[in-house]
C-alpha positions in Angstrom: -8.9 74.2 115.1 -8.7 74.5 119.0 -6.1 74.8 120.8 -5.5 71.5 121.8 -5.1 70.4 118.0 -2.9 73.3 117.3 -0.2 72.6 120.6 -0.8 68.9 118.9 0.6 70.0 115.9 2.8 72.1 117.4 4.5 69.3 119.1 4.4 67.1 115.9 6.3 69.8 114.2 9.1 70.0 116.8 9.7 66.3 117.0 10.2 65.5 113.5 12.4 69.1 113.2 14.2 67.9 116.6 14.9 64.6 115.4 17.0 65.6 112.3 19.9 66.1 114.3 23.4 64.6 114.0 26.8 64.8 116.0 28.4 67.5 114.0 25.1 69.5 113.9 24.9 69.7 117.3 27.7 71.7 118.0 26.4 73.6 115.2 23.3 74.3 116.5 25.1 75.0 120.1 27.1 77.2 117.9 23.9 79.8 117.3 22.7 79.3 120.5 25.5 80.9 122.5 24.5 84.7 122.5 27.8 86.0 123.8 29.5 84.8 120.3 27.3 87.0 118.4 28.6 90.3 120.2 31.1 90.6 117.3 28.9 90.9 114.9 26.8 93.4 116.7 29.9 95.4 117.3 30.6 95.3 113.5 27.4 95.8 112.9 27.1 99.3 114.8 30.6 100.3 113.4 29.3 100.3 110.2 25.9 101.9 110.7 27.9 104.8 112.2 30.7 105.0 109.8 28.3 105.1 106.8 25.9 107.7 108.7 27.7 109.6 110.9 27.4 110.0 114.5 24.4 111.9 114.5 22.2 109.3 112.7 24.1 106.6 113.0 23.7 106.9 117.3 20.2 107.5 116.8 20.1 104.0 114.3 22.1 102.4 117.0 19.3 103.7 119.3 17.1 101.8 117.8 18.6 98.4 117.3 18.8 98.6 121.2 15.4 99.3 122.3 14.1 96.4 119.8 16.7 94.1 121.6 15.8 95.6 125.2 11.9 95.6 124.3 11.7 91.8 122.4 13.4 90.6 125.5 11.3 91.9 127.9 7.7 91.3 126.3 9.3 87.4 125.9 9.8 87.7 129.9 6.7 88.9 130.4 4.5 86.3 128.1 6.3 83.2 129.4 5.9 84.1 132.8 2.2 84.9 131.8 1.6 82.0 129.7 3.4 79.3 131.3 3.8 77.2 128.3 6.6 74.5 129.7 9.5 73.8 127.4 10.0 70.7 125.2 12.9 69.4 127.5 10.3 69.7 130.9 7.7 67.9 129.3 7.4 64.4 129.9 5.4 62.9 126.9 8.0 64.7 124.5 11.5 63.5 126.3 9.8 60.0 126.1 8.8 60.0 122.3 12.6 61.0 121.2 13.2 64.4 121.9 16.8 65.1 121.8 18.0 67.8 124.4 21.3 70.2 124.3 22.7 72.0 126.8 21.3 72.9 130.4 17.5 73.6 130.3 16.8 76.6 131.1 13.8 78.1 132.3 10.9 76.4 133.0 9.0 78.2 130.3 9.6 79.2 126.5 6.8 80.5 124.8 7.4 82.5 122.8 11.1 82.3 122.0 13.4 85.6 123.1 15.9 84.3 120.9 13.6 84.2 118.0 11.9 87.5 119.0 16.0 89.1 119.7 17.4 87.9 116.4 14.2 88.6 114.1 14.0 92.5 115.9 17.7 93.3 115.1 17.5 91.9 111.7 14.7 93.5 111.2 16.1 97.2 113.0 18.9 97.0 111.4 17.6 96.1 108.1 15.3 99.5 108.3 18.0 101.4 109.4 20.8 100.8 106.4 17.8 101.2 104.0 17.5 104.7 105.6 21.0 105.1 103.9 20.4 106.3 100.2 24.2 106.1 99.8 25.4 102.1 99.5 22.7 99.2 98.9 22.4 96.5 101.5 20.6 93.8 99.8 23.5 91.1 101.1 23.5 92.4 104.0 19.4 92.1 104.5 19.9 88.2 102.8 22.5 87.2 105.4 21.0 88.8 108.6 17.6 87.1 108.2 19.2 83.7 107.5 21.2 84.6 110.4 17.5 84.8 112.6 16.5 82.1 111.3 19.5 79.4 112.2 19.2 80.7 115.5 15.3 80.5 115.7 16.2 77.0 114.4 18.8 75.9 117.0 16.1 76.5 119.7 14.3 73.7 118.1 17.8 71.6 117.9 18.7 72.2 121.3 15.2 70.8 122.5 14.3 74.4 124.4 11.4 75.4 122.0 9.0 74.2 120.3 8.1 75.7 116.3 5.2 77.5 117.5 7.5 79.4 120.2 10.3 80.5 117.7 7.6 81.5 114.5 6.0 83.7 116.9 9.2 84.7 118.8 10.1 85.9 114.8 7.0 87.6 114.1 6.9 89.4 117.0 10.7 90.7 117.1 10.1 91.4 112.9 7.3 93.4 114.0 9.0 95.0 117.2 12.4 95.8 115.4 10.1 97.4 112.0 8.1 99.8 114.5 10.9 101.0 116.2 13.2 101.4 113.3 10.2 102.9 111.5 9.6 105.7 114.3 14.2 106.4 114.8 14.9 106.6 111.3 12.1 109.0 110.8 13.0 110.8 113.9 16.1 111.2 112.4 15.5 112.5 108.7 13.4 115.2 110.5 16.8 116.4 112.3 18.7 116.4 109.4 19.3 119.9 108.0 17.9 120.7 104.3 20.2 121.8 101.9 20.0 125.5 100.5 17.8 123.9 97.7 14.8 122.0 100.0 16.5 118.6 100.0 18.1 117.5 102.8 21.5 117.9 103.6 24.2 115.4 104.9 24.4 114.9 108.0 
């Protein structure tokens, strides 16, 4: 398929997911746009990753919930302003076949999504990180952080800043950011814990 076909596709896909909007889910979609409403649940987030591990580990999980943020939303920066792949809401041909806009604009360019990329890498970080806890299980927690991602991967779409091909590879990228880095701290951190008298490690 070349590339022409696929960004054909591409825009097929966001129209007919763009056009399934209504009034209340627009503020809905608005809703998991606005970063600075998430902050809470980062906050909590962090509490509990050190109040189940400790300081020690639990700075170190922190640690790496951080550099997947810092490093999806940087590599984003740096492919859009490589790529140059306009947003929906700048383009022409899909304002005049129904593309329904929210909110300022933005940027000129959105591919591939940093919201996608932020919210897939901290689920994703996170996600690593609790399972690095042998103590409590965090299967809720894993189910409600990745639909988490994904309504605000899908609210890029709503809000007529992204097409589907930006946000799916904005979420494989930041899944695949946020699993490396998580990956490399938590095993950075089992090699600092201290073994018990018996060989297994110790509590930290």
């Amino acid at each position: 398929m070349s590339l022409e076909a696929i960004d054909a596709l591409d825009q097929r896909i966001t129209l007919t997911l763009n056009s399934l909007h209504f009034e209340a889910g627009d503020y809905l979609w608005q809703f998991f746009s606005m970063v600075e409403i998430w902050y809470p649940l980062y906050a909590a987030i962090v509490f509990l990753v050190i109040k189940r591990m400790g300081w020690k580990k639990g700075l170190l999980m922190v640690l790496a919930m951080v550099l997947t943020v810092v490093a999806c939303d940087q590599l984003a920066n740096l492919v859009k302003n490589s790529v140059c792949r306009l947003r929906p809401c700048y383009n022409a041909s899909m304002l005049r076949h129904g593309l329904h806009v929210l909110e300022g604009r933005a940027g000129y360019y959105g591919f591939f999504s940093g919201h996608a990329a932020n919210a897939f890498g901290f689920a994703a970080a996170s996600s690593v990180c609790l399972e690095s806890d042998k103590n409590h299980r965090y299967g809720a927690y894993q189910w409600f952080i990745f639909i988490w991602a994904t309504m605000i991967g899908l609210s890029r779409i709503f809000a007529g800043k992204h097409y589907f091909g930006d946000v799916v590879v904005g979420a494989i990228v930041g899944f695949i950011v946020g699993y490396c880095i998580a990956r490399i701290l938590t095993a950075l951190a089992t090699r600092l814990e201290p073994s018990s008298p018996s060989g297994y490690p110790g509590s930290l």
